[in-house]
C-alpha positions in Angstrom: 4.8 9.9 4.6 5.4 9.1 1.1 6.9 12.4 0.2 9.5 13.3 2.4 11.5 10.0 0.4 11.1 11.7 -3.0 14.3 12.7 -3.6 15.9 9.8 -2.6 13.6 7.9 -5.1 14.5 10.1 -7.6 18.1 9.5 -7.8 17.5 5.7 -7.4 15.4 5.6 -10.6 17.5 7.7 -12.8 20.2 5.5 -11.7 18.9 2.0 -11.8 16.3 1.9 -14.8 18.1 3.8 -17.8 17.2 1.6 -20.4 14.2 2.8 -22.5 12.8 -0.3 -22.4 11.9 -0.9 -19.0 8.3 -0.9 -18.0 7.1 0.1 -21.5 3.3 1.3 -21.6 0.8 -1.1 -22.9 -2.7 -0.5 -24.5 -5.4 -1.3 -21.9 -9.2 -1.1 -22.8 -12.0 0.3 -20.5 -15.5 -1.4 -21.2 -17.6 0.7 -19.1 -18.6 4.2 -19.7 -17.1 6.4 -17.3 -19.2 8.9 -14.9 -16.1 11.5 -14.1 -16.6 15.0 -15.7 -13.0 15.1 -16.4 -12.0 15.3 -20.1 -10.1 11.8 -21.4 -9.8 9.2 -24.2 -12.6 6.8 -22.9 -16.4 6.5 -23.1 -18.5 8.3 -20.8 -21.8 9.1 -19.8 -21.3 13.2 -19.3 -22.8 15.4 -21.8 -20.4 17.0 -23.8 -17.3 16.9 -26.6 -17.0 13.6 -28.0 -18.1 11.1 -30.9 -20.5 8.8 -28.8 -24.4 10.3 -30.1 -26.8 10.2 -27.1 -29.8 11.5 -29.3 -31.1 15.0 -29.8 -32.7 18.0 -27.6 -34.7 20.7 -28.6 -32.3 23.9 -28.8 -33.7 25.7 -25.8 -32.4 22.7 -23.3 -29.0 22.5 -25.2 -28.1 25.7 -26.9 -25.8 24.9 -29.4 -26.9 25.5 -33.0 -23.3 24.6 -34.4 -24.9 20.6 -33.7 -28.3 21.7 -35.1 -29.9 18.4 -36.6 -31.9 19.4 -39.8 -33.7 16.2 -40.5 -34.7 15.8 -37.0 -36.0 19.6 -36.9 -37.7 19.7 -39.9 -39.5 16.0 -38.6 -40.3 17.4 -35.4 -43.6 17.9 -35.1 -43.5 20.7 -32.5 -41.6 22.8 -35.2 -38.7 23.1 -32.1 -34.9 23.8 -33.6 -33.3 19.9 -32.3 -29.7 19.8 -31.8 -27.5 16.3 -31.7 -26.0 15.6 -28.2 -22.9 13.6 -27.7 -21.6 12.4 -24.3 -17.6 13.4 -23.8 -14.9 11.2 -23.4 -13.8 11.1 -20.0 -10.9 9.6 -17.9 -11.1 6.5 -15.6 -9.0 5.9 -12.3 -6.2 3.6 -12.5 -4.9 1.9 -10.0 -1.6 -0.7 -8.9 -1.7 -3.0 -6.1 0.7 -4.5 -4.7 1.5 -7.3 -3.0 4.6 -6.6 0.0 4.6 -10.3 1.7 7.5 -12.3 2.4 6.7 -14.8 -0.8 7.2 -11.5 -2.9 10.4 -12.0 -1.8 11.3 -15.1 -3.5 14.2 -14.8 -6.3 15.1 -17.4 -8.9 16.7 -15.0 -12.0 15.3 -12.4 -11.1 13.3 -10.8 -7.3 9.3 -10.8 -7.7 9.0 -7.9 -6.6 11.6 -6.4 -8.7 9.2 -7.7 -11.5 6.1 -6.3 -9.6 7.8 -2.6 -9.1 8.2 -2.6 -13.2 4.5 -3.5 -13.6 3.5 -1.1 -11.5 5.8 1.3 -13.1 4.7 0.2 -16.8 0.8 0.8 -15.3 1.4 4.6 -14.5 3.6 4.9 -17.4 0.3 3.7 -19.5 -2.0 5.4 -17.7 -0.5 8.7 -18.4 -0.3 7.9 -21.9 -4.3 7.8 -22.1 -4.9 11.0 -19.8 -6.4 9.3 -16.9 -5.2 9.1 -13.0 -3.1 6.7 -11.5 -3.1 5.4 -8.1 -0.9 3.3 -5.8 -1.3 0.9 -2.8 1.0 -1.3 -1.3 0.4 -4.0 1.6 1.7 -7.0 3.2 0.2 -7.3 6.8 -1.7 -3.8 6.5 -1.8 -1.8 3.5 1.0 0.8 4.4 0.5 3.9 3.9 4.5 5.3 2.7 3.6 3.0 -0.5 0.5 4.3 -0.7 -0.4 7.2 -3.3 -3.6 8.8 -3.8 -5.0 9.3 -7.5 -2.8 11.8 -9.8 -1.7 12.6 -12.7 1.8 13.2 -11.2 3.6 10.5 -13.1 7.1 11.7 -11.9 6.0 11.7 -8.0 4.2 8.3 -9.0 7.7 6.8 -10.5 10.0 7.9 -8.1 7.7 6.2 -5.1 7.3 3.2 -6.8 11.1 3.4 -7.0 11.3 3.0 -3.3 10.5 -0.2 -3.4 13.7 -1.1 -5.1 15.3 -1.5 -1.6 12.5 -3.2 0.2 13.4 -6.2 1.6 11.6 -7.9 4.8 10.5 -11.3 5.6 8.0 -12.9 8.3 5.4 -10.9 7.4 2.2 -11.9 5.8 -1.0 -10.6 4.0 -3.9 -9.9 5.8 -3.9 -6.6 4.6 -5.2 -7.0 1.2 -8.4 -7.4 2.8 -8.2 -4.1 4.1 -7.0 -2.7 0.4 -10.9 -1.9 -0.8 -11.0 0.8 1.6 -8.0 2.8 -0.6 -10.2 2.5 -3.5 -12.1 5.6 -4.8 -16.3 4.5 -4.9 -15.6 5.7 -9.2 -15.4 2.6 -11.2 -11.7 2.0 -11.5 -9.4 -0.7 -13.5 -7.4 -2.2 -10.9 -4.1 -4.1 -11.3 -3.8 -6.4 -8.1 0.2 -7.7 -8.6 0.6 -10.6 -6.2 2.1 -14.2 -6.6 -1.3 -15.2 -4.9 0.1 -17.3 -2.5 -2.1 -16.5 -0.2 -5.8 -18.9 0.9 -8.4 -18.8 -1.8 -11.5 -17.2 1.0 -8.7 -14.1 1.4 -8.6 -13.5 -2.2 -12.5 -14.5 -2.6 -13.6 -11.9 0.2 -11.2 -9.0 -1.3 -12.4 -10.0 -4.6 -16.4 -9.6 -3.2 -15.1 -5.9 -1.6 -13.4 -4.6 -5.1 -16.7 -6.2 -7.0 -17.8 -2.2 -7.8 -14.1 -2.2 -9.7 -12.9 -4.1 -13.0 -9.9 -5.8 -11.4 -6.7 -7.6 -13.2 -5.2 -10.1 -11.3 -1.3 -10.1 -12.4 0.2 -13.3 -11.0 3.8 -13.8 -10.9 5.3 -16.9 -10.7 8.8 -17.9 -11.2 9.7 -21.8 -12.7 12.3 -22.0 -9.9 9.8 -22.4 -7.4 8.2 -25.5 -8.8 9.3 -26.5 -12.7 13.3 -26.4 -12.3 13.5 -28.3 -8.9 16.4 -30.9 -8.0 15.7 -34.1 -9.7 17.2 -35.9 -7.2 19.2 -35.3 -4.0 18.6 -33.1 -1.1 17.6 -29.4 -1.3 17.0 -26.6 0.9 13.5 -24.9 0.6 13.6 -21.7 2.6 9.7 -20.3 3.9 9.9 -17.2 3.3 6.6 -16.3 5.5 8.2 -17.2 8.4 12.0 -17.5 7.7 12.6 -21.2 8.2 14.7 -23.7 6.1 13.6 -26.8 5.6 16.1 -29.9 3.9 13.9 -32.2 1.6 15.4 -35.3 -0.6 14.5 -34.6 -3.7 13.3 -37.5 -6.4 11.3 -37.7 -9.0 8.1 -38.8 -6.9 8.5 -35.4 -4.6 9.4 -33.2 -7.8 6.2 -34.5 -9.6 3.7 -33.8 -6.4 4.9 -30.1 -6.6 4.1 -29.8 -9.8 0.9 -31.3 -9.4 0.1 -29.4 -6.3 1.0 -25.7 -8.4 -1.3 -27.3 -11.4 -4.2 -27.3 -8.9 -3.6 -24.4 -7.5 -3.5 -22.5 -11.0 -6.7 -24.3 -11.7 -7.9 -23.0 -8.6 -7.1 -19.4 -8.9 -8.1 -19.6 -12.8 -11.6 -20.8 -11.7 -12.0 -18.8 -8.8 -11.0 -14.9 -10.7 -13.3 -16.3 -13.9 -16.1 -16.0 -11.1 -15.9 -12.7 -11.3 -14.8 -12.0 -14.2 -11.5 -11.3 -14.1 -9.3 -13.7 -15.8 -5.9 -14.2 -14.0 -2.6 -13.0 -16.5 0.1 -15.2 -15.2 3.1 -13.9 -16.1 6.3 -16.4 -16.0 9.8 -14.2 -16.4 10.1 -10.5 -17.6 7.5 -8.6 -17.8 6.7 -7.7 -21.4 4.2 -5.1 -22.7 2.7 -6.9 -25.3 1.5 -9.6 -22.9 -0.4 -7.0 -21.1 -1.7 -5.5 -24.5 -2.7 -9.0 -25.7 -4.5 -10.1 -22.8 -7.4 -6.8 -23.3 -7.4 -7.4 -26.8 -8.6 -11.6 -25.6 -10.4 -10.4 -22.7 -12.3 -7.2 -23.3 
């Protein structure tokens, strides 16, 4: 299981990622109210210590005279002592998904999933920031369960098994297991960043889409402009499928360049149109990952 790799994580990361920079937090918005009784810095629907006024009880049901409402208990006509009742701010389960395919695989300047393991890190990094809990599943042709991590607030256990990933490497294998990825999630309304390149059909993504629909989810595509913007203009080029490992030689001209372009167009409208239907606009993210993009994107969305 995940934690007998620990401390070989945590040597990687203080080795590889020194630089203060990498996978900075980012502000993320909740717009639900939040059912956990656990104290945290979002709206919720407990009864308790916070600045969101649910109305006023008669002091016998609540008794708490240091929120004694005087208007409301001289106006009452019962003559009953009313306090003011607030609901508490609570924390909300956060969790990273991520994609383990072959695709993930691909590398132009830099690995995707090198770019997906700082995403994930910069989610837990954020998500202790706010207070709340931070989860972790990984998958490719089942969701496995050494990159899986149940909800915590154990950010250095979270880090160092992200970490792992770092020297993940396989091809061949596919993704039928994000359908099975639901079943990892808690049944508490979480925020859920699913990092994938998406290359994967539209009715996979649709029916793990329709199982996650009790969660807010973020879809995080990663693509990189070496896979279809900066191809050979003309002359012959090797395209290497990373699902199953094969090589294929094309001629490239400016005919075969232009129908790859126009085929990724489509299928960016496609995935656009298909997360809008539940809303969940997709953040494509071309290059480094950058925490302001992440920021921006709740402050256009939410």
């Amino acid at each position: 299981m995940i934690r007998s790799f620990i401390k070989k994580a945590d040597k990687q990361a203080a080795t590889e990622h020194d630089d203060a920079s990498y996978a900075r937090a980012f502000e993320y918005v909740i717009s639900w109210k939040s059912d956990s009784i656990q104290l945290g810095d979002h709206a919720g629907t407990q009864r308790g210590l916070g600045s969101d006024y649910r109305g006023t009880v008669n002091l016998v049901d609540y008794p708490d005279a240091r929120r004694m409402d005087l208007r409301q208990t001289i106006r009452d006509p019962f003559e009953q002592v009313q306090v003011r009742q607030f609901n508490q701010d609570s924390t909300t389960p956060i969790y990273a998904v991520c994609d383990l395919s072959s695709s993930m695989q691909f590398s132009g300047r830099k690995r995707k999933l090198d770019t997906a393991i700082e995403i994930a890190t910069a989610v837990a990094n954020s998500a202790y920031n706010a207070g709340d809990l931070f989860g972790f599943i990984g998958y490719n042709q089942q969701v496995i369960e050494d990159f899986t991590l149940p909800l915590s607030r154990n950010l250095h256990q979270s880090k160092a098994a992200i970490a792992l990933l770092n020297d993940y490497r396989h091809l061949r294998i596919g993704v039928e297991g994000v359908t099975d990825v639901p079943n990892f999630l808690g049944q508490t309304r979480a925020l859920v960043f699913w990092i994938s390149d998406f290359h994967m059909p539209l009715q996979q993504i649709e029916k793990t889409l329709l199982a996650m629909s009790a969660h807010k989810v973020i879809p995080v595509v990663l693509w990189d402009d070496e896979e279809y913007k900066k191809l050979p203009k003309f002359g012959f080029g090797t395209m290497i499928d990373l699902e199953t490992g094969l090589n294929r030689t094309l001629f490239f001209r400016s005919e075969v360049k232009a129908k790859f372009l126009a085929a990724f167009n489509a299928r960016r409208h496609a995935l656009e149109a298909l997360f809008l239907r539940f809303d969940s606009p997709a953040l494509f993210m071309h290059g480094d990952y950058r925490p302001e993009l992440m920021t921006h994107y709740f402050e256009q969305t939410m």
